[in-house]
N, C-alpha and C positions, 0 to 999 in steps of 0.2 A: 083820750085817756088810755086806751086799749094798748094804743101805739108808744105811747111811752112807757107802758110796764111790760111791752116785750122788747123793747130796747135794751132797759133796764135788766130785766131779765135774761137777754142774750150778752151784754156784757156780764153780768153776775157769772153765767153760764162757761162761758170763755175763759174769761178770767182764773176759775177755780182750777179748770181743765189745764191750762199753760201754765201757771205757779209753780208748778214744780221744774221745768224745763227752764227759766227762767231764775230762778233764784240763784242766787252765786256770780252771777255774769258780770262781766265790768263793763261799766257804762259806755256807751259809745265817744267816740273823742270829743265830738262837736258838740255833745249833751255835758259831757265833764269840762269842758272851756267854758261855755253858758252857765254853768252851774257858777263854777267859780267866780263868776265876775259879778254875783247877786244879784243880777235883773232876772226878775219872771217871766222873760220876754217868749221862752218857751213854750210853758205851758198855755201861757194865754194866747197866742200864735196858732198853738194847736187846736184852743177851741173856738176859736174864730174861724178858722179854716174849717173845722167841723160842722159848724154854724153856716159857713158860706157853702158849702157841698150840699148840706142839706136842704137848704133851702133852693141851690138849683136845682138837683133831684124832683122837689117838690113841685118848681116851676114845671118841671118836664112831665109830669102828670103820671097818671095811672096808665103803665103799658101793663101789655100780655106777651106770655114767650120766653125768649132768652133776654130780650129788653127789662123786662120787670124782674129777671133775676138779677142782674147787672145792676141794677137803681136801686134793691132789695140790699147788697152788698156793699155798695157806696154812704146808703142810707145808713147800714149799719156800723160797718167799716170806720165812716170817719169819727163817729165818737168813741168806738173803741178804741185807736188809735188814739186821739186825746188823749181817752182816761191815761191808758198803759203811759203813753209821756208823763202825764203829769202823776203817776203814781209811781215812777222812776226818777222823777226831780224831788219830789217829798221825802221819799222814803230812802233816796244815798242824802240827802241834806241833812237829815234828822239823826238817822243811823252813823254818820262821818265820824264824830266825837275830837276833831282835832282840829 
């Protein structure tokens, strides 16, 4: 339970930090073609892939070092990554008006 409210909490963290560098941006081409075509195939691509990272992370166990930093980064990395997709596919969708 530890492990997912500092997950949570390091995306919350991130998230707040980069918002401002981020707003305005125009979406990447390959995210604005996916977008357009109405499949979610993005987001949920993202968190499977997030899902699959994590869980080999997990397989690979508890190291010490620069190895636990690295699996520390990955573990965290890939659902960050996630969220930020899928709250770039939500939020030009919603926001479009046209």
């Amino acid at each position: 339970m530890l492990e997912l409210l500092s997950l949570v909490l390091a995306i919350g963290i991130v998230g707040y930090f980069l918002r401002p560098f981020l707003r305005g941006r125009p979406l990447p081409a390959w995210l604005e073609r996916a977008r357009l075509r109405g499949k979610p195939g993005v987001p949920v691509s993202a968190w499977l892939g997030a899902a699959g990272l994590m869980w080999l992370v997990w397989l690979i166990g508890e190291q010490r070092g620069i190895l636990a930093l690295l699996l520390w980064i990955l573990w965290v990395g890939g659902p960050l990554v996630a969220a930020f997709l899928t709250t770039l596919w939500v939020r030009r969708r919603t926001s479009g008006g046209g």
